[in-house]
C-alpha positions in Angstrom: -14.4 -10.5 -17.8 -14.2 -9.9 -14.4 -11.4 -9.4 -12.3 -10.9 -12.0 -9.1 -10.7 -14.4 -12.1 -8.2 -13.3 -13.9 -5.4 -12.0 -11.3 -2.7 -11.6 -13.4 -4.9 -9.4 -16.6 -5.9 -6.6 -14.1 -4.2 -4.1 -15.4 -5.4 -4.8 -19.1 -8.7 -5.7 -18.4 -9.3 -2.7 -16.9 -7.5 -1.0 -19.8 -9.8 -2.7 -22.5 -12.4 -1.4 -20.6 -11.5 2.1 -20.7 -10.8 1.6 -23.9 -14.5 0.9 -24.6 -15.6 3.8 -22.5 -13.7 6.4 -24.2 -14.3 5.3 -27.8 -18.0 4.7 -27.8 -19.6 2.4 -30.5 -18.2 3.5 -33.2 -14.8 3.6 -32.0 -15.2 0.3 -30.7 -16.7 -0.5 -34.3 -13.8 0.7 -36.2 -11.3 -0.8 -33.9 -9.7 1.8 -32.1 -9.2 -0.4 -28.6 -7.6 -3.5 -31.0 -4.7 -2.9 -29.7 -5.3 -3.2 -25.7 -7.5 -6.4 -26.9 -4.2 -7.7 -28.2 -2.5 -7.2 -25.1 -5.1 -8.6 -23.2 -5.5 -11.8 -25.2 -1.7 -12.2 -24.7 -2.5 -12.0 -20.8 -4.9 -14.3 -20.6 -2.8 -16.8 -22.9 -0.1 -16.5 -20.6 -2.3 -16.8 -17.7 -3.9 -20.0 -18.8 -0.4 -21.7 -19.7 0.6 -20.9 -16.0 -2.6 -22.2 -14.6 -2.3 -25.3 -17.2 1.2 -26.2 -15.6 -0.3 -26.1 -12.4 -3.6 -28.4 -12.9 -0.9 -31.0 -14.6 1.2 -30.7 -11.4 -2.1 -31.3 -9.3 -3.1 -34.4 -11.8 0.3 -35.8 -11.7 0.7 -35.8 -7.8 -2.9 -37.7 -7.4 -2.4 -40.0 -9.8 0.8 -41.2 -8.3 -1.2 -40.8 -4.6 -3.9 -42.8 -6.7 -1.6 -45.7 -8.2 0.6 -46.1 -4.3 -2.8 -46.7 -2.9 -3.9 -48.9 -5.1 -0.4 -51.0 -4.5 -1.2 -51.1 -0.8 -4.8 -52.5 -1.4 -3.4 -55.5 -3.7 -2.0 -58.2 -2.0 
């Protein structure tokens, strides 16, 4: 996971991580960080319905660019 690519799960990434840090294998093993990996899964959900909404924008905005030049080109 690293961090310039997800701007908006800093602060739970890096949470998760300590997470890991402090609990050591077996903590890890027995699930003592599923709770910050909850939180962070919800993040990244989030984040990836907001960046979603804007690639759609993006497609919808060249394909209309897309179909007015294609209008210009037919006679």
């Amino acid at each position: 996971m690293t961090l310039h690519n997800n701007p908006q799960c800093v602060e739970q990434i890096l949470a998760f991580k300590q997470c890991h840090e402090d609990a050591g294998y077996f903590g890890r093993f027995l699930g003592q960080c599923n709770e910050q990996k909850r939180v962070l899964d919800a993040c990244f959900k989030a984040q990836k319905k907001v960046l979603r909404k804007g690639l759609l924008e993006k497609a919808r905005a060249d394909r209309e660019r897309w179909q007015q030049a294609c209008k210009q080109v037919e006679p």
